[in-house]
MITOR-589055 format. One line per 3 residues: their letters; for each residue x, y, z of N, C-alpha, C. Coordinates in steps of 0.05 Angstrom, whole numbers, m for minus. Each point is the difference from the previous one (the first is absolute). Example, Ala and Ser with C-alpha at 12.3 -4.5 7.8 and 13.67 -1.06 7.14 Angstrom:
as	264 m114 156 m18 24 0 18 24 0 | m7 21 m14 16 24 1 m15 22 14
***
This chain:
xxx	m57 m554 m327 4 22 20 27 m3 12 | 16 26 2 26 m7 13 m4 m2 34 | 23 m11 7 8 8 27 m3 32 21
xxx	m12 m13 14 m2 30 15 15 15 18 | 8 21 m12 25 8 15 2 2 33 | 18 7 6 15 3 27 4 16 9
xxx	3 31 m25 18 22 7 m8 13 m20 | 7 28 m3 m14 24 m11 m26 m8 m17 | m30 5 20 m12 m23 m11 m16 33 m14
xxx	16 19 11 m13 29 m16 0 8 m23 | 23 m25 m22 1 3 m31 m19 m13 m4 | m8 16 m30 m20 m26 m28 8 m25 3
xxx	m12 m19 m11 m1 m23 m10 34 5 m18 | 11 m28 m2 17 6 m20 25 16 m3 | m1 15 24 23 17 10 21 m6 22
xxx	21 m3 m10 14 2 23 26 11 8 | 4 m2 28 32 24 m2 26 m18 2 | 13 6 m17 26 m13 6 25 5 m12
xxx	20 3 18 27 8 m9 m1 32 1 | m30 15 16 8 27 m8 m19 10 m20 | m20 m15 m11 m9 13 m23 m31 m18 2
xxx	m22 13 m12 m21 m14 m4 m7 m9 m17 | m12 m25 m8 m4 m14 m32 m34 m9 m1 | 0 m2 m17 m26 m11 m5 7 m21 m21
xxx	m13 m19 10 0 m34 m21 m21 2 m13 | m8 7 m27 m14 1 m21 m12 m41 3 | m15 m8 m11 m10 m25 m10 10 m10 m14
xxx	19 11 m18 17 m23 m15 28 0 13 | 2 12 29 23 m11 13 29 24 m2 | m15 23 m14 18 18 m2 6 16 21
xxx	16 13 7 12 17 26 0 25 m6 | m8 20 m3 m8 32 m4 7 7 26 | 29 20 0 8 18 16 m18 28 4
xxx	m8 10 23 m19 11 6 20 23 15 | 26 0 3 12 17 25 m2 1 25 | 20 17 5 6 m10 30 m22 20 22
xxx	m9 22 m7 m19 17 14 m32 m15 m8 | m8 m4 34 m23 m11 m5 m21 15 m14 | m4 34 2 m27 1 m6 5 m1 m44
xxx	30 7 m1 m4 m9 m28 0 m19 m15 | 17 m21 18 m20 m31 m10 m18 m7 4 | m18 12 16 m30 m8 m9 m23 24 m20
xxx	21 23 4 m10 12 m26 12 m15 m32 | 20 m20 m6 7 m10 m14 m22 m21 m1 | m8 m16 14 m8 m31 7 m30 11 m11
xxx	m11 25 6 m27 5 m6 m2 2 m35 | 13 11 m13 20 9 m33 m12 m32 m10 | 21 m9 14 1 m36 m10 m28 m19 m7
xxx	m13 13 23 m27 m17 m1 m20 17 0 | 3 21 m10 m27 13 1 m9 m5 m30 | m30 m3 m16 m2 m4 m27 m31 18 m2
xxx	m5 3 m20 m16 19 m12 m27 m21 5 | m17 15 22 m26 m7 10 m19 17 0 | m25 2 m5 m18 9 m7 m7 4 26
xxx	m10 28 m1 0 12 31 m40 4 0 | m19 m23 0 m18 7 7 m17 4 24 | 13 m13 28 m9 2 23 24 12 15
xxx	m17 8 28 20 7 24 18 m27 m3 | m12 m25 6 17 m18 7 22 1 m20 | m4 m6 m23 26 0 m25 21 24 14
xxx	m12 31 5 14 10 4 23 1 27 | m17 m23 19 19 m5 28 18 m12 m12 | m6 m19 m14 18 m18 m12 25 7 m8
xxx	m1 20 m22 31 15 m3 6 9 22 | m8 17 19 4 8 21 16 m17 16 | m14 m21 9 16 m15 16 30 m11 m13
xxx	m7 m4 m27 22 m17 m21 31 21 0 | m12 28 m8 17 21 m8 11 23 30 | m16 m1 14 8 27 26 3 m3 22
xxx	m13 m24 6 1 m23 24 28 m7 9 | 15 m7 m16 25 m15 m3 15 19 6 | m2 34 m6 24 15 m4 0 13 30
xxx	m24 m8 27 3 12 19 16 m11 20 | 6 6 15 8 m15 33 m23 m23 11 | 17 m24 3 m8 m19 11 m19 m3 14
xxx	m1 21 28 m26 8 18 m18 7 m17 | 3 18 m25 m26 18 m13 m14 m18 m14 | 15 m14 m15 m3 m24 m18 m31 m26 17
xxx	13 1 23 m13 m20 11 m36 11 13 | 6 29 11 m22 18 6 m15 11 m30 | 11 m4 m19 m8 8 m29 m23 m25 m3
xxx	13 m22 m11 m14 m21 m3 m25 m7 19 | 2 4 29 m23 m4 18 m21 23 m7 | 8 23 m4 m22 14 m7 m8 4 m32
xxx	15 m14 m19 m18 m10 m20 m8 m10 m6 | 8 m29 16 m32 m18 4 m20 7 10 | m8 32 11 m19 4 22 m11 18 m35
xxx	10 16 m14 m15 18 m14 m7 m19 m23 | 14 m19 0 m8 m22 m30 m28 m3 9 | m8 m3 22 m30 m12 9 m12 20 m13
xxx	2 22 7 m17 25 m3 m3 10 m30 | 26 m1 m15 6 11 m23 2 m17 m25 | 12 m18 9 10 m21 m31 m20 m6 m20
xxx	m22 4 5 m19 m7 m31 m2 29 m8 | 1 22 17 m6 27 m17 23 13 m20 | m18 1 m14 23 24 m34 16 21 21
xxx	23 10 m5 14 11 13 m17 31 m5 | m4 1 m20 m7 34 m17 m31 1 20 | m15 m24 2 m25 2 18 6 10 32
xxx	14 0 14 0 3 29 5 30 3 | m8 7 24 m4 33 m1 m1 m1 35 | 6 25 3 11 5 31 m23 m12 18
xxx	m35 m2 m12 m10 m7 17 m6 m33 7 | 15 m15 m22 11 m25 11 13 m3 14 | 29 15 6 15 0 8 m13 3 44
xxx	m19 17 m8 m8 14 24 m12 m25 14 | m15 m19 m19 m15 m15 15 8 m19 7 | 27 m15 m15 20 m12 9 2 10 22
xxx	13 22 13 18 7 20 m26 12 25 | m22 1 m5 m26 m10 21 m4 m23 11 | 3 m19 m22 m7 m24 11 23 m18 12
xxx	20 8 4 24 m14 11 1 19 33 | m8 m28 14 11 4 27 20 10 18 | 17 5 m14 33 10 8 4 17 m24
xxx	m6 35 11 5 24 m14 28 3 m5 | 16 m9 22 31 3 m9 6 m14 m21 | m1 m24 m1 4 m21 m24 m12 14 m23
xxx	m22 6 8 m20 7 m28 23 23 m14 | 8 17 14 15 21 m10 32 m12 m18 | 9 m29 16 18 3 m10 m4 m26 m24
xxx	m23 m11 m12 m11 m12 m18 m10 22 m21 | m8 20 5 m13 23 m15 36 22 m16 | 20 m2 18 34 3 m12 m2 m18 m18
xxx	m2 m20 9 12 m20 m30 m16 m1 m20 | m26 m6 3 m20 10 m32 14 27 m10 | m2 19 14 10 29 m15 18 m4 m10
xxx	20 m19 12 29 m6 m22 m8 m16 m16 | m13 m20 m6 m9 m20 m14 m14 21 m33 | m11 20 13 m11 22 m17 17 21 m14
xxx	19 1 8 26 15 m10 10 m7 m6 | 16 m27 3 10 m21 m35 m23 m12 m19 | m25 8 9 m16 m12 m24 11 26 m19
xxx	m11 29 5 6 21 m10 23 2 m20 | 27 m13 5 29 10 m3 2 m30 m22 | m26 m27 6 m2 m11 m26 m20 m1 m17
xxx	m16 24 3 m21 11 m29 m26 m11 10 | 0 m17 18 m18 m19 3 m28 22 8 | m3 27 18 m28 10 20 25 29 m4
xxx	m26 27 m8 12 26 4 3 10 29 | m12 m11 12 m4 3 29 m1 m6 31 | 8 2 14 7 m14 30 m35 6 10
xxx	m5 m16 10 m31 15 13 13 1 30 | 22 m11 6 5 4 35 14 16 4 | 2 20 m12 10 28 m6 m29 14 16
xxx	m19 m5 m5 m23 22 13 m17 m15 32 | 22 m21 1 m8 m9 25 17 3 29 | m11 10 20 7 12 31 3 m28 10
xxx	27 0 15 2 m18 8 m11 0 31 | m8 m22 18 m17 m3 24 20 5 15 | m4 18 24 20 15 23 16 m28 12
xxx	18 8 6 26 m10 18 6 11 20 | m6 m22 21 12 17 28 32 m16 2 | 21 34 12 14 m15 m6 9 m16 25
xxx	22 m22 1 5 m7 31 13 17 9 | m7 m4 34 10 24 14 20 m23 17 | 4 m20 2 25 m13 17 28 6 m6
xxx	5 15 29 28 1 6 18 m25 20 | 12 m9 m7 17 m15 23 20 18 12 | m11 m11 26 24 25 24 25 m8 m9
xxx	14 4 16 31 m12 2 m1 m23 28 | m16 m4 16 m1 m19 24 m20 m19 m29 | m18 m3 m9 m5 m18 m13 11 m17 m25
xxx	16 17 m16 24 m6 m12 22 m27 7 | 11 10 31 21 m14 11 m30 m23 15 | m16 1 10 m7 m32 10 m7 m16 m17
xxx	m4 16 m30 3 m23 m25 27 m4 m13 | 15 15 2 26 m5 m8 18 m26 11 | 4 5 31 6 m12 21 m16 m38 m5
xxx	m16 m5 m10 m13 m21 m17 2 m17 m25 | 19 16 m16 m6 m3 m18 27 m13 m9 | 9 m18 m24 21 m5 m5 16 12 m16
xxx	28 m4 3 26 16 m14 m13 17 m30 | m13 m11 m13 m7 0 m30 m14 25 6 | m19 m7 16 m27 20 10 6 25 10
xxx	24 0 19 5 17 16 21 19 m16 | 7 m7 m24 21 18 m12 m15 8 m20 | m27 m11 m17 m22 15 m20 m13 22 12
xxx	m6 m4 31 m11 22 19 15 23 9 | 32 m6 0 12 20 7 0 25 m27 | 5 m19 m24 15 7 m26 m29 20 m12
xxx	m29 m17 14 m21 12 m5 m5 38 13 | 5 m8 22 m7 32 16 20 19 m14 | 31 m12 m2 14 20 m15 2 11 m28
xxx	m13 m20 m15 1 8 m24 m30 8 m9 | m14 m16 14 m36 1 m16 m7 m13 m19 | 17 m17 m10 1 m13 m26 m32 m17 10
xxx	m3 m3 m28 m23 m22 4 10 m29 4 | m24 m18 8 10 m31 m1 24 m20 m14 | m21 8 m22 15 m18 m33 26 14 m7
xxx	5 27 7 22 22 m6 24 m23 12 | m12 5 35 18 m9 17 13 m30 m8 | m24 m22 m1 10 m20 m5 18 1 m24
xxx	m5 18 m28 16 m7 m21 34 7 m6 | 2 19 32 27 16 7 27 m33 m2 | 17 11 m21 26 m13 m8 28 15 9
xxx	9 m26 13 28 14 m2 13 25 m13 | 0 m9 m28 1 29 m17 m11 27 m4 | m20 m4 25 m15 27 0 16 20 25
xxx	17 m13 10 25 13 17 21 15 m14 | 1 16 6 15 18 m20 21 19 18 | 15 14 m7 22 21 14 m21 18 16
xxx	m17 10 m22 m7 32 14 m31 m10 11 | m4 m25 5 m28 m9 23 m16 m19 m24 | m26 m7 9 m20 m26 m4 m13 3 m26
xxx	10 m9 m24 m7 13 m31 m35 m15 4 | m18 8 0 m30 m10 m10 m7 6 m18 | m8 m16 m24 m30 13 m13 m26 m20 10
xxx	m27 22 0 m7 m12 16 m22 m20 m16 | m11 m14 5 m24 m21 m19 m21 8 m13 | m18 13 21 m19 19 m19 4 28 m10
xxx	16 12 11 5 20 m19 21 13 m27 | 20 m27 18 28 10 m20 15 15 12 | m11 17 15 17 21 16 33 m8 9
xxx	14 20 2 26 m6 m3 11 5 34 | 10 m11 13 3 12 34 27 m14 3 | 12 23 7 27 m1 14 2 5 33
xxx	m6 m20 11 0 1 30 38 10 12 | m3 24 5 33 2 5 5 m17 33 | 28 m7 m3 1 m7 28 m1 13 20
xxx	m15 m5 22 4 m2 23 17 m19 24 | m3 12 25 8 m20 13 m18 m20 5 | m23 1 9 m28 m23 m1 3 m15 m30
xxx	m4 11 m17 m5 m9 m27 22 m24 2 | 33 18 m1 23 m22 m6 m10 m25 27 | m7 7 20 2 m25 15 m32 m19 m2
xxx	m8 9 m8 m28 m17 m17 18 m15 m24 | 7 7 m14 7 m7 m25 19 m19 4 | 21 m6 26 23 m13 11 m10 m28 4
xxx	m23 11 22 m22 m19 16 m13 m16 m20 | m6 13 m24 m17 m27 m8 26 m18 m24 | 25 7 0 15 m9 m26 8 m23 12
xxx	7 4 33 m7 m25 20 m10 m23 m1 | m33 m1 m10 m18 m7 m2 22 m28 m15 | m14 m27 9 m5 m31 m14 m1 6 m34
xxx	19 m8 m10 m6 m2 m35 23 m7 m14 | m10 m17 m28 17 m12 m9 12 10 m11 | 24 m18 m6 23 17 m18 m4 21 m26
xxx	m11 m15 m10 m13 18 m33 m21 19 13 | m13 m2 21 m23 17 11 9 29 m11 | m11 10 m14 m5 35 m8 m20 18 14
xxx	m16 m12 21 m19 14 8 8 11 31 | 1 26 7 5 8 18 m23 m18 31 | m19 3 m7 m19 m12 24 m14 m30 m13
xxx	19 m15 m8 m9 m33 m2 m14 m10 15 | m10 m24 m7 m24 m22 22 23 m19 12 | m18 m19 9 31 m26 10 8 m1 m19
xxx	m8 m6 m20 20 m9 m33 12 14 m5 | 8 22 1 11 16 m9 m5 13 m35 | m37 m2 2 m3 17 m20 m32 16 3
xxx	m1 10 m19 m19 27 14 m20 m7 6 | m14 13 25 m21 m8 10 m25 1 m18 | m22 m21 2 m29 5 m26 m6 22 21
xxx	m21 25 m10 m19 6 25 m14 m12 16 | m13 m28 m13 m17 m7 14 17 m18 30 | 18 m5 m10 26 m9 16 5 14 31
xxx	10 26 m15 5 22 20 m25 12 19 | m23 m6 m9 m33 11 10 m2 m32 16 | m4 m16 m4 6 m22 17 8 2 28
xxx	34 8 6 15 m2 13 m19 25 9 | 0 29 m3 m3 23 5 m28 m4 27 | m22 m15 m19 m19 m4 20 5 m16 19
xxx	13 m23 4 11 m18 21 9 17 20 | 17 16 m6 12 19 18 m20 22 22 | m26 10 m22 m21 16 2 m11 m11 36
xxx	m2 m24 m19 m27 m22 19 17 m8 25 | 20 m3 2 17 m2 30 4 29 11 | 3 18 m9 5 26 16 m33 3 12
xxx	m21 m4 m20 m26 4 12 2 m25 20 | 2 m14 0 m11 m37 17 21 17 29 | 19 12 m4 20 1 25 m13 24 5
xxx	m16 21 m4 m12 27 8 19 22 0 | 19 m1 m12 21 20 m10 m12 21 m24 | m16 m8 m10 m9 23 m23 m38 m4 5
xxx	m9 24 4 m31 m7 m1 m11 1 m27 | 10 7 m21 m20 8 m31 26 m11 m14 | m12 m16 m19 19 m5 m25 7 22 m16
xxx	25 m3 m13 16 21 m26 15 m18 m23 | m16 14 m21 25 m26 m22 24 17 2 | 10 m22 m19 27 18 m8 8 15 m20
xxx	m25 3 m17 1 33 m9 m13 28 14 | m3 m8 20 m5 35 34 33 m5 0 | 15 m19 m5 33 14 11 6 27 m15
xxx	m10 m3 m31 9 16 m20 m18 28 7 | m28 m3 3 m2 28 19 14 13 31 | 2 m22 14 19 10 18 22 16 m12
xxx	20 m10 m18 16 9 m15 0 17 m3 | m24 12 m10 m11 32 m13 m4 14 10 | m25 m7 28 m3 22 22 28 7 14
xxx	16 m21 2 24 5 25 14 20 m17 | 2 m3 m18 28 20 m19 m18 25 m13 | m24 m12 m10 m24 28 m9 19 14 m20
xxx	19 m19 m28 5 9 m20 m16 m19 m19 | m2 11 m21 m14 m17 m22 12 m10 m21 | 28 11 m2 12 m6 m16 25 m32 13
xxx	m8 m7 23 9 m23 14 m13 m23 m20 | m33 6 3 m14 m19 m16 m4 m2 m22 | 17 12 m16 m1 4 m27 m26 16 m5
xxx	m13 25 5 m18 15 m6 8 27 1 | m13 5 m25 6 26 m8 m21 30 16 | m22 m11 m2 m22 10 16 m5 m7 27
xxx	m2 22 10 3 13 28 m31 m16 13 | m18 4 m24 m27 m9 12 m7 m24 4 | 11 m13 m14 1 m31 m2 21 m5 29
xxx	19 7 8 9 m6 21 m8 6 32 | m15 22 m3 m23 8 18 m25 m13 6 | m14 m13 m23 m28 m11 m5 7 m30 14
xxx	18 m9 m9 6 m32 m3 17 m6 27 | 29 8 2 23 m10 12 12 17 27 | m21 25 8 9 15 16 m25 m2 22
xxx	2 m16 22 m10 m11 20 4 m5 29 | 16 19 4 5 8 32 m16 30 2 | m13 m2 23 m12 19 4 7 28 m4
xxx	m10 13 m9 8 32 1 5 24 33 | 25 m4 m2 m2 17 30 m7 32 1 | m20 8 22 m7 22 m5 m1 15 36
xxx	11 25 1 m3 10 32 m31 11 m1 | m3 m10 22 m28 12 15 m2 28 5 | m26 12 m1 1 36 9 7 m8 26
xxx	0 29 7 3 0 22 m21 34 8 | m22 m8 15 m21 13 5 5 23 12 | m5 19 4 3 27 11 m18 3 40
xx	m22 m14 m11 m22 m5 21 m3 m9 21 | 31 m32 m2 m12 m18 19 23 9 21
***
């Protein structure tokens, strides 16, 4: 068994980055260049080691799954992927794929105590069911005829007085992801993965993690002095990352969620904030305060209404004839 890594512990076995490019070390010691874009070296890395397996159970079929599609997502998905396929292997892995039918699916998603999860365990079978499809394996998705269990969505807004008595708390690192947060809406992992090079002439080049989406934040005056504020920030010479840790390299999430709650639990312990907010309500704040959708990378109007638009609706009172 090798050594256990230190650092990008989000590649395969056998993979690693260096000089700029990703490799995979074969068993007889060979080095296979994989390229420098992650999701196509691990669509390469999957090529390499995937081999012709007889697809008679669900499980066999997680198996490629995890081997071949797993690898080609984002780090966060990757890790939320795997937790909830150890949850459907329980349920599924001895059954023939061609055997399961929506009302398995249904009773699965009955008997799981957390309807939200259930819904977002019941996404990934349906994808699990649409590359069986696309490899010959089942004509059919059965979670195609399954309703997913209601979602309420959150309704937390952070004022702007709750904002600043967590801000006012929080350190340099913290306090420039929060600023960089309300103005842009970016998500977490977005934010943390923001590089020097994503500074550009005409404003803040993003694409964003889960969607790809392309966002050109133009400058402002807030924006440029966010952007000043955190270049500021502690980091080392080679540091490429606009919002570094002490080391001067990018924060893990679990890193940054760490610090984030520390911060939480002293604004509550000092009675400055009465209800907790993570720090993805910044990115709806974001949305309600500006109430464009195309800030958040969304194209639909409804999705930014349903989800991210959470300041109350103002409305004038009649005014009675009578009284």
């Amino acid at each position: 068994m090798g050594r256990k890594r230190r650092s990008r512990k989000d590649l395969p076995q056998r993979v690693y980055f260096q000089h700029g490019s990703y490799y995979f070390v074969s068993k007889d010691a060979k080095w296979n260049n994989l390229g420098r874009d992650y999701v196509d070296a691990m669509t390469a890395y999957a090529k390499l080691n995937s081999a012709p397996v007889s697809i008679n159970n669900m499980g066999a079929l997680f198996d490629r799954y995890e081997r071949e599609v797993i690898p080609t997502k984002a780090p966060k998905t990757q890790q939320g992927n795997k937790r909830e396929l150890k949850l459907l292997r329980h349920a599924f892995a001895h059954m023939r794929p061609e055997h399961i039918t929506a009302q398995d699916v249904y009773a699965y998603m009955d008997a799981r105590a957390a309807p939200v999860a259930a819904n977002r365990e019941k996404a990934l079978l349906s994808h699990v069911f649409t590359k069986a499809i696309r490899w010959g394996i089942v004509n059919d998705n059965p979670c195609r005829h399954v309703v997913r269990n209601p979602e309420k969505p959150r309704r937390r807004y952070v004022t702007d007085v709750e904002f600043k008595a967590v801000y006012d708390r929080a350190p340099s690192a913290i306090q420039c992801a929060m600023r960089l947060a309300i103005i842009t809406g970016l998500r977490q992992g977005d934010l943390l993965d923001l590089k020097l090079q994503n500074i550009t002439e005409d404003g803040l080049l993003v694409e964003t993690g889960k969607t790809g989406k392309r966002l050109l934040f133009e400058w402002t005056e807030e924006l440029e002095q966010a952007i000043e504020d955190a270049k500021k920030l502690p980091r080392g010479v080679l540091s490429m990352y606009l919002l570094p840790n002490r080391k001067g390299i990018r924060y893990k999430a679990n890193g940054f969620q760490a610090v984030w709650q520390g911060v939480m639990r002293s604004a509550l312990a000092d009675e400055v904030l009465s209800e907790r907010f993570t720090f993805h309500d910044l990115r709806a704040k974001a949305g309600s305060d500006g109430r464009d959708e195309r800030l958040l990378g969304h194209e639909d109007p409804k999705m930014m209404r349903k989800v991210y638009e959470r300041k109350p609706l103002r409305v004038t009172p009649t005014k009675p004839n009578n009284i």
